[in-house]
C-alpha positions in Angstrom: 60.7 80.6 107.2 62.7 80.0 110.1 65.4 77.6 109.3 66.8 75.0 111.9 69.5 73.2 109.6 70.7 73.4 105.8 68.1 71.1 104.5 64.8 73.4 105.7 67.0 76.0 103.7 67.0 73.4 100.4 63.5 72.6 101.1 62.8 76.2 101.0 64.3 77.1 98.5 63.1 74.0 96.0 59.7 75.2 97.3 60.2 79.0 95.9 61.6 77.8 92.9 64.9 78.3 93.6 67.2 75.3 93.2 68.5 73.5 90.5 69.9 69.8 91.9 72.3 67.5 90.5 72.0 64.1 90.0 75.4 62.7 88.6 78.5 62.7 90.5 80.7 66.3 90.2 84.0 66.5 91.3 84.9 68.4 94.3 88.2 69.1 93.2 87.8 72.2 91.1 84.8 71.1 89.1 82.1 72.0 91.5 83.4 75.2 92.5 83.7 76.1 88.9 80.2 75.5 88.2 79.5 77.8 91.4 81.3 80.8 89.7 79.6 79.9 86.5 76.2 79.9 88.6 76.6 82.8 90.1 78.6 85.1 87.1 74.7 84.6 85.3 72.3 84.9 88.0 71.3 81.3 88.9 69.4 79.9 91.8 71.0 77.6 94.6 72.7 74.2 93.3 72.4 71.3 95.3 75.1 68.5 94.0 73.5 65.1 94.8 76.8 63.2 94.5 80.1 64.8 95.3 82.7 61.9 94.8 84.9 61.2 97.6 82.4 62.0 100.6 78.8 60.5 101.3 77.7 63.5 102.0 75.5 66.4 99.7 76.7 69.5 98.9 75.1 72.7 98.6 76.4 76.0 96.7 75.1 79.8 96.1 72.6 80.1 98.6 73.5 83.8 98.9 73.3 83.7 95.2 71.6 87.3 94.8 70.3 90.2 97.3 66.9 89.3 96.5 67.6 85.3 97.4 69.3 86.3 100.3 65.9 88.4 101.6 64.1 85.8 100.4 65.8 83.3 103.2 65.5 85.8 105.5 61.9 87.0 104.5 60.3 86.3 108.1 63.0 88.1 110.3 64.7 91.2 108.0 61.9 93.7 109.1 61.8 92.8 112.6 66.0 93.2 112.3 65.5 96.6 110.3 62.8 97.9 113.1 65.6 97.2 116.0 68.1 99.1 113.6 65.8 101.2 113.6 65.4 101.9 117.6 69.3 101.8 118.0 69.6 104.7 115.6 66.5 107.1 117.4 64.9 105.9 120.5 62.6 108.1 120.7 61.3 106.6 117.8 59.3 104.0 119.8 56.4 106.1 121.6 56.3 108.3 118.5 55.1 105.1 116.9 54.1 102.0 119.3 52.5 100.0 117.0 55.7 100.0 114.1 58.3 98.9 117.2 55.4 96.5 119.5 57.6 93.3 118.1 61.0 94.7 119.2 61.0 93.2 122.8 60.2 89.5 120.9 63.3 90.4 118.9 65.8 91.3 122.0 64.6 88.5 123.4 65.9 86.1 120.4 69.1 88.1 120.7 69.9 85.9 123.9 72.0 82.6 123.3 70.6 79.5 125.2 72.5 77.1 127.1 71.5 73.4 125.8 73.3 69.9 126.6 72.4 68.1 123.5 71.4 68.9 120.1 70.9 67.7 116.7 74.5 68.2 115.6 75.6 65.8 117.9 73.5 63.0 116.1 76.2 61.3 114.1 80.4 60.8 114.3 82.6 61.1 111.2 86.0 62.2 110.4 87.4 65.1 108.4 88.5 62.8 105.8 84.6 62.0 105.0 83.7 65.9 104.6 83.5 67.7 100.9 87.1 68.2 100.2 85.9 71.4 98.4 89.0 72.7 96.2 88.2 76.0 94.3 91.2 76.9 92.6 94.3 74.9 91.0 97.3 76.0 92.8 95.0 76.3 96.5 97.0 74.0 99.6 94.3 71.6 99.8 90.6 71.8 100.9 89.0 74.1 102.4 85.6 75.2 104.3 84.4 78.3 102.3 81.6 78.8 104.9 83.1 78.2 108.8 81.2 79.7 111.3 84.3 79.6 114.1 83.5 79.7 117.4 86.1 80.3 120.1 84.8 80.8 123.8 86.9 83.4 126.1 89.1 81.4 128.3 88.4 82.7 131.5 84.7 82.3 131.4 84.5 79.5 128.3 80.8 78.9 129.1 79.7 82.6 129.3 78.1 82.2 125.7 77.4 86.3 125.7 81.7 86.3 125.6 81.6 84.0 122.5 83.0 85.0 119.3 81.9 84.2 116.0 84.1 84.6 112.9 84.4 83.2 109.3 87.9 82.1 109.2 89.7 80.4 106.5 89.8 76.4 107.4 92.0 73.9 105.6 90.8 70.2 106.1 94.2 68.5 104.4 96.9 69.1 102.6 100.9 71.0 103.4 101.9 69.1 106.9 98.5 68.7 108.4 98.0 65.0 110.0 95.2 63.3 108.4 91.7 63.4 110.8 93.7 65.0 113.4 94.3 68.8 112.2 93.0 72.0 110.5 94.9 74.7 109.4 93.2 77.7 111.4 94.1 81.5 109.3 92.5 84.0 110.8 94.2 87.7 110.2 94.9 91.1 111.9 91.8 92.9 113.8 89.6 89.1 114.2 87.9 88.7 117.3 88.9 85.7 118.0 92.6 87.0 118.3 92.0 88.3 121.6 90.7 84.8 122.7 93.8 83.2 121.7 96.3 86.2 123.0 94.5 85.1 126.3 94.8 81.4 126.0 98.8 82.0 125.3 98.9 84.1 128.7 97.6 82.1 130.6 99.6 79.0 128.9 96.8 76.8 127.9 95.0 75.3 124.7 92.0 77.8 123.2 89.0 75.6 122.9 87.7 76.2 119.4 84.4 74.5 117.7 83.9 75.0 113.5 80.5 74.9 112.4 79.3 74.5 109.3 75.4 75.1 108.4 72.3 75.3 109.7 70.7 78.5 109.8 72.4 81.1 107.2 71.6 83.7 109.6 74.3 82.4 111.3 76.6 82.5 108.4 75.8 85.9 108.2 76.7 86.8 111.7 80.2 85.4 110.8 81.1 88.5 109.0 78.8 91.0 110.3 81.2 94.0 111.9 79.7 94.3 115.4 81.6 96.1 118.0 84.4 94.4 120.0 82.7 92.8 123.1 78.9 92.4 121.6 78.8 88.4 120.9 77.5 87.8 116.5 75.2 85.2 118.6 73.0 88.2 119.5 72.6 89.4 115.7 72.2 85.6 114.2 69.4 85.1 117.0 67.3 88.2 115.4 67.7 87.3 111.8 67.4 83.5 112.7 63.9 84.7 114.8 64.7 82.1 117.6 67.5 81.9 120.3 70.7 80.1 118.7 71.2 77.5 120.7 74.4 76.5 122.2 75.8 73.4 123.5 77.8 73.5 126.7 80.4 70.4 128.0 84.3 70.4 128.3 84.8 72.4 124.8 84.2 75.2 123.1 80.2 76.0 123.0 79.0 74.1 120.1 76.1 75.2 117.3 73.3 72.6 118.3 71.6 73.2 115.1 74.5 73.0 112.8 75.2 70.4 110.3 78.4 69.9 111.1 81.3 70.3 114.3 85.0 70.2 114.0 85.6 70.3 117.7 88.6 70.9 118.7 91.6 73.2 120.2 94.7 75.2 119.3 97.7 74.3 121.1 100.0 77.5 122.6 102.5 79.0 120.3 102.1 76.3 118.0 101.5 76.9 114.3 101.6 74.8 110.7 102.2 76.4 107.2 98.4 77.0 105.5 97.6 78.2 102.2 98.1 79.0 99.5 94.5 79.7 99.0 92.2 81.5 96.1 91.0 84.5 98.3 89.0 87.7 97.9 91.4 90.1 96.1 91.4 88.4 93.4 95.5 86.8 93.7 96.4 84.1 95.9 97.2 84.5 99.7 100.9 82.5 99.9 101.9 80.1 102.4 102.4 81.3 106.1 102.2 79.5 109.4 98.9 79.9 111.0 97.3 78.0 114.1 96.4 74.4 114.1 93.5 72.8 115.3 93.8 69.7 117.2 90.4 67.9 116.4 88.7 65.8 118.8 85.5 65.2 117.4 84.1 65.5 114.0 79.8 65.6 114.4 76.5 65.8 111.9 73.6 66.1 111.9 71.0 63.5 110.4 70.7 64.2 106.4 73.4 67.2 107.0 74.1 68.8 104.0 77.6 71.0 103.3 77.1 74.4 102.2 80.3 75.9 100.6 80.8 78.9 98.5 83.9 80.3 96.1 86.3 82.6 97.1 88.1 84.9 94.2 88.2 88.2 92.5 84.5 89.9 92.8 81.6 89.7 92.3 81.4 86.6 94.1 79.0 84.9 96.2 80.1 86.8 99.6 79.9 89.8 97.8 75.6 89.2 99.0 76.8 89.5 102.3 78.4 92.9 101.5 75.1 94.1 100.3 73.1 92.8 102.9 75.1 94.0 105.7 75.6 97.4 103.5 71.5 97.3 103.9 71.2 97.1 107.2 74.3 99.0 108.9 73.9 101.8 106.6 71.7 103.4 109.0 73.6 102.9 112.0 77.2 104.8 110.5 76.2 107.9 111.9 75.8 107.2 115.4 79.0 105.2 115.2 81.4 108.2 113.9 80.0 111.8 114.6 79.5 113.6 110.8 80.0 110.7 108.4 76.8 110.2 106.3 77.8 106.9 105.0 80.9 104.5 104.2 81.6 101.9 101.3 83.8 98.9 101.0 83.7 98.9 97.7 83.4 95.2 96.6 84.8 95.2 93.5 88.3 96.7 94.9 88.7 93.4 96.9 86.5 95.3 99.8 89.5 96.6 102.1 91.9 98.3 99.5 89.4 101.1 99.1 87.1 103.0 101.0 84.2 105.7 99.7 83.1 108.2 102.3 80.6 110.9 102.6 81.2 112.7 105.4 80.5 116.2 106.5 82.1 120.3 107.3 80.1 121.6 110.1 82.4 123.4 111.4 82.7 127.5 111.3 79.7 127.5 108.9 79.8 131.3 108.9 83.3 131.0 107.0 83.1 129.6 103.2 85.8 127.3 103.0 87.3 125.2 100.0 89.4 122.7 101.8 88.6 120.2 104.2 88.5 120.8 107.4 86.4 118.2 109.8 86.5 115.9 106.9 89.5 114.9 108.1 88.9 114.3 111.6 86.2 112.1 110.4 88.8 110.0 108.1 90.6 109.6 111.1 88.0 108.4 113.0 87.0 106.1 110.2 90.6 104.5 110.4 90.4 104.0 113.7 87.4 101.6 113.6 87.9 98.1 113.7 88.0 96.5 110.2 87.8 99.6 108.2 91.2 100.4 109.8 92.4 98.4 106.9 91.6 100.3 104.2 94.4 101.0 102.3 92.8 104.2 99.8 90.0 106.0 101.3 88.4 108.7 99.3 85.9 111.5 101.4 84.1 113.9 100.6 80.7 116.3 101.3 77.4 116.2 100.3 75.5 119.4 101.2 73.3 119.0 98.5 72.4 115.5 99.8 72.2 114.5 96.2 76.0 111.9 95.7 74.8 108.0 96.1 77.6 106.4 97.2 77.0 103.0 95.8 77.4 104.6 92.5 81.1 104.6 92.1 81.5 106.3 89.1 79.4 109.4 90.1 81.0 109.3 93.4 84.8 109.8 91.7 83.5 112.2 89.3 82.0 114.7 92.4 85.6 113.9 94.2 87.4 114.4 91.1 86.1 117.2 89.9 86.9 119.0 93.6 90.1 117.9 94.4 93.6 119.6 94.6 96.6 117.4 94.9 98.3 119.8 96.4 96.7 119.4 99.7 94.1 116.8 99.4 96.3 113.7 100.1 97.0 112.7 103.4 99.4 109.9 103.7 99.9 107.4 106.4 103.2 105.5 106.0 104.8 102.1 107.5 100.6 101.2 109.0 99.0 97.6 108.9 96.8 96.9 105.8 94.9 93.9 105.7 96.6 90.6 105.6 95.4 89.3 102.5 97.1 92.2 100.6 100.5 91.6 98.9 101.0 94.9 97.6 102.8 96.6 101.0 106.6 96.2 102.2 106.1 92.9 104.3 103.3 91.2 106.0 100.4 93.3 107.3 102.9 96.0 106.2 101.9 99.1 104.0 100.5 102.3 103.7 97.0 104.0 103.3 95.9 107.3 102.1 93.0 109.4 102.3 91.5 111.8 99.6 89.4 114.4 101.2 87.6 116.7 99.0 85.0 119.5 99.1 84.1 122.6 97.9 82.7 123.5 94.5 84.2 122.2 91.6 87.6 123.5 90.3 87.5 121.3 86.9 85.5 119.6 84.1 87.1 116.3 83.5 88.3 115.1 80.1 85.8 112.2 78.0 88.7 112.1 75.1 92.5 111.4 75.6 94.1 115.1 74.2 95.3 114.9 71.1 98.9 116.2 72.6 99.4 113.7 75.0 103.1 113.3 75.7 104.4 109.8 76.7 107.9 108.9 77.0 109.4 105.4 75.8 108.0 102.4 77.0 104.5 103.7 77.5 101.5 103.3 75.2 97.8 102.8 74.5 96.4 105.7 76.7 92.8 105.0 77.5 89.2 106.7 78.9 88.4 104.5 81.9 86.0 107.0 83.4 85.7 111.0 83.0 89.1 112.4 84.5 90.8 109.3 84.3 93.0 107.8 81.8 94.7 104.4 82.0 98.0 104.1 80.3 100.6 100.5 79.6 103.9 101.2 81.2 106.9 98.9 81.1 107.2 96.0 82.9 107.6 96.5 86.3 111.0 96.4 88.0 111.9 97.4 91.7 115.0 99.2 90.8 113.3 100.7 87.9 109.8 101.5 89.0 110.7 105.0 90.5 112.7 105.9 87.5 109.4 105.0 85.4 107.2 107.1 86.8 109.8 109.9 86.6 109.9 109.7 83.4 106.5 109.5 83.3 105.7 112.6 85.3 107.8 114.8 83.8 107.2 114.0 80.1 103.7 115.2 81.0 105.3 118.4 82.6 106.9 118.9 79.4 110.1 118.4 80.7 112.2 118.4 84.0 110.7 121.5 86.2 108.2 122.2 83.6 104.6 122.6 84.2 101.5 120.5 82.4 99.5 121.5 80.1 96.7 123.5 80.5 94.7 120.0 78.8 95.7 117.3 81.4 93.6 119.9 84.0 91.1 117.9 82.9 92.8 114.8 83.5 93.2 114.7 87.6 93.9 110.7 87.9 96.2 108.4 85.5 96.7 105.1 86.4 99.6 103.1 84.8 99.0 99.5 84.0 100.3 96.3 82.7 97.0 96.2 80.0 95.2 99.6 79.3 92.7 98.1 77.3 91.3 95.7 80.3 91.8 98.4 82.8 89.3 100.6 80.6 87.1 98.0 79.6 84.9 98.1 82.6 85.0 100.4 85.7 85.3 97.2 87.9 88.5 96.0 85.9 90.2 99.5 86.3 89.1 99.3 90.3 90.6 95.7 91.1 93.8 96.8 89.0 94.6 100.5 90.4 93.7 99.6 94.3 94.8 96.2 95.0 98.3 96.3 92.7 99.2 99.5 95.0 101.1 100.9 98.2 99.9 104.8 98.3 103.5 105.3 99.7 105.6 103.4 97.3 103.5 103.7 93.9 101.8 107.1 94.1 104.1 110.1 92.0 102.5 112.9 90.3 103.6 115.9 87.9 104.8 119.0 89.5 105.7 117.1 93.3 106.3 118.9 95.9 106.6 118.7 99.8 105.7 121.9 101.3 106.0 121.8 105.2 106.3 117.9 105.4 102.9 117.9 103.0 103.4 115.8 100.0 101.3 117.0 96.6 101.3 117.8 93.3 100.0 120.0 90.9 98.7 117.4 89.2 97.7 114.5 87.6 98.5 112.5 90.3 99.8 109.0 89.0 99.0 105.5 90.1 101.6 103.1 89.5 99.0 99.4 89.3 101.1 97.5 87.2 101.9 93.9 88.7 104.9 93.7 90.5 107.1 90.6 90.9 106.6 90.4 94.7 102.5 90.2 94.4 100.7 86.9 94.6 99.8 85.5 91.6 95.9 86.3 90.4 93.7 83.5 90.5 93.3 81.4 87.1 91.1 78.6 86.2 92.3 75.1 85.2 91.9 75.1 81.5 91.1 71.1 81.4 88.4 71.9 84.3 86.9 74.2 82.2 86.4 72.2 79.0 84.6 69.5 81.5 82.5 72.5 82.5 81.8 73.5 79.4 80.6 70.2 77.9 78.1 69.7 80.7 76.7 72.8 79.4 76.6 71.2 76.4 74.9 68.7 77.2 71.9 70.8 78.5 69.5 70.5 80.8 68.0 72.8 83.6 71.7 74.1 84.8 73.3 74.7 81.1 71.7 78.1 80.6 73.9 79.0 83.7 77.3 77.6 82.7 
């Protein structure tokens, strides 16, 4: 099925038995979006709300509600997508088998953007007031579009659609100073496309002609977040997956989405910028106010029978974490023709995406020398670092796999091969006072932080621990040691205090040395990784709580210690356990927290039953 607009995706999806629709009205602020989360937490279908009150328009939520809907939408392009993947990664590929890659030219061909002067967007006028003011989250700035497609055109040539850049950027429709009908709050963050559009615009003293779109083909909401390399146009990728050139409309603004649902056309004035936020975002905590660009809106268009697709932002899993998997699927492939040596590289979802990074890389160098610690390992870190949004990991952790046996979607398995390997005495490699991504409170100022790396390799030089030892040796103020994974113990500290915080972990560390200068015990060997924590008992609970805890509530710089540290020759290390400091520190955003009156109204509509109740 090739979709045009958000209602052949409704259609569709009614038709495969995969929407639930309803009829009575739901409030946009904060009720529908918790019946999204609710939706998605327990597998359900698409939702299509009937009657949002406060707009005349229809609402649609969870369309990328699993990785199997999501290849269902795209069930007539993804092979054709995979098969071009597929050429990229080995050309030769293509006489070797003709008759696997014949439909690859159709497919380039759909890559190209096409110049139009009218289309069905353009159908209807409205204002911003009239769109779904879709609230997720109680203490959020106002409302937001959860699903932009934002479309900025390079100002030197702003009709050259192959110099277009698509992004999915955070848009606030009303709320802090914004006038009413006349601006958006425009956040987009460090290493966005669109940034060298507007560092452009501000040269050359002029407004950046922007255009928000919201619908029509998802392969175009996809494109929004798919990393393609700096100067490649996401118009190209949305074309393949959406199996028909996207069409563009061209005229005295920004190239507009002909088949989109809706336009916020419009530009961002030079220099000038409007407090946004706060807003419910992907960690998990809120993203504070900040001044952002604003859009000056000149027209607000729809489609006929548009419908607004919107999704929930918060602490994973969450709807975009589809996209993740979907884009994991089909870029996989291509990692190792982008950096030399690396196997394969995971955002892992459940971290809040950038905070940590899971490598498998590999040591071909001097093979004729057997070799415990890395060695091109760490070139191929670098190089990982160095490439566009994965420069904002914060933790990445790399190791081998000669074996070709570590999957590194399983997290647990992968920490276990690292863990088992790695000496802290010269397997951390620190980067200090470095950008980490925007969204991420836990660094020394805006963008500000740290990152390290954790390259491992060799055979293993440990069996981790499945049972805290019976000798265990905390000092005051820390309690409730748990198991969160093999090798890894989570353990309640005191509340956190900047003054005190380095003392704590002092404390800590040398308690398990058995003293100042003292040594561990042979026991914690098997104990290479403690976290310390506000709430052991939720940090062990599930592997996902202990990940959103340890690597988004820490700076590697500021809140990594360990017993027996040392700097040897500028080299930081330790003879281990190394020690996580993720409890919540007074200078973090706050995490996200549903409305407890929202959730009783929630709550009796499940009651009430009918087809969507076994999903609330």
């Amino acid at each position: 099925m090739k979709h045009r607009s958000t209602r052949d995706v409704v259609d569709d999806l009614r038709a495969g038995g995969r929407l639930i629709e309803i009829d009575d009205p739901v409030d946009p602020h904060l009720e529908a979006a918790e019946i999204q989360r609710r939706v998605y937490a327990n597998g359900g279908p698409a939702v299509l709300f009937h009657h949002l009150t406060g707009t005349p328009f229809p609402a649609v939520s969870n369309l990328f509600g699993s990785l199997d809907q999501a290849r269902y939408l795209f069930r007539s392009t993804l092979e054709s997508v995979r098969r071009l993947i597929e050429m990229k990664v080995d050309p030769s590929a293509l006489p070797k088998r003709p008759l696997r890659y014949a439909g690859v030219p159709v497919t380039a061909v759909r890559m190209l953007p096409r110049k139009v002067r009218r289309g069905a967007v353009m159908g209807h006028q409205t204002a911003l007031s009239k769109l779904p003011p879709i609230k997720c989250w109680p203490d959020d700035g106002g409302a937001f579009v959860t699903l932009p497609q934002v479309l900025s055109s390079d100002p030197d040539q702003p009709n050259h659609l192959m110099k277009i850049n698509l992004g999915m950027y955070r848009v606030q429709l009303d709320g802090n100073d914004y006038e009413t009908d006349r601006e958006t709050g425009l956040h987009y963050q460090i290493h966005r496309g669109i940034g060298v559009h507007h560092r452009r615009a501000l040269d050359l003293g002029q407004p950046l002609k922007v255009v928000i779109t919201v619908g029509g083909s998802p392969a175009m909401s996809l494109a929004a977040v798919m990393p393609l390399p700096e100067g490649l146009t996401e118009l190209t990728f949305a074309g393949a997956l959406a199996g028909r050139r996207i069409r563009m409309i061209v005229g005295d603004h920004a190239p507009v989405y002909a088949d989109a649902d809706f336009a916020i056309v419009g530009t961002i004035d030079p220099g000038r910028t409007k407090p946004e936020g706060p807003f419910g975002d992907h960690l998990g905590y809120y993203s504070l106010r900040h001044d952002y660009p604003v859009l000056r809106v000149q027209h607000v268009w729809h489609r006929d029978d548009a419908i607004w697709p919107f999704t929930v932002v918060g602490r994973p899993p969450q709807e975009d974490t589809t996209f993740g998997q979907l884009i994991h699927e089909l870029t996989d492939p291509i990692i190792p023709t982008v950096i030399p040596g690396v196997k394969a590289v995971h955002a892992v979802d459940a971290a809040g995406v950038h905070p940590l990074l899971l490598a498998i890389g590999s040591e071909r160098y001097m093979p004729y020398m057997e070799r415990s610690e890395p060695q091109e390992l760490l070139t191929q870190a670098n190089a990982i670092l160095g490439n566009g949004q994965l420069s904002l990991a914060k933790y990445l952790w790399i190791t081998d796999d000669p074996d070709q046996t570590l999957k590194i979607h399983d997290i647990a398995s992968f920490m276990n091969h690292l863990l088992c390997r790695v000496d802290w005495r010269r397997d951390l490699h620190f980067q200090t006072k470095t950008t980490i991504d925007t969204l991420d409170y836990s660094g020394h100022g805006f963008n500000q932080g740290s990152k390290v790396v954790v390259a491992a390799t060799g055979a293993p030089v440990r069996t981790l621990g499945t049972e805290v030892p019976a000798d265990l040796k905390l000092p005051d103020g820390f309690s409730g040691p748990r198991v969160v994974i093999p090798g890894v113990l989570a353990i309640c500290g005191p509340r956190h205090g900047v003054d005190s915080a380095a003392n704590d972990l002092r404390r800590l560390c040398e308690s398990l040395a058995g003293g100042p200068g003292g040594q561990p015990d042979e026991s914690l060997r098997a104990w290479p990784l403690i976290t310390v924590v506000d709430d052991s008992e939720f940090a062990a609970k599930t592997i996902d709580n202990w990940l959103w805890l340890t690597f988004t509530r820490s700076n590697p710089a500021v809140d990594i210690a360990g017993v027996g540290a040392a700097i040897v020759q500028k080299h930081w290390g330790c003879v281990g356990p190394l020690v996580i400091d993720a409890r919540s520190k007074d200078f973090h955003a706050p995490p996200l927290i549903e409305d407890p009156q929202v959730t009783a109204k929630v709550d009796a509509r499940a009651a009430r039953g009918g087809p969507l109740a076994r999903y609330l």
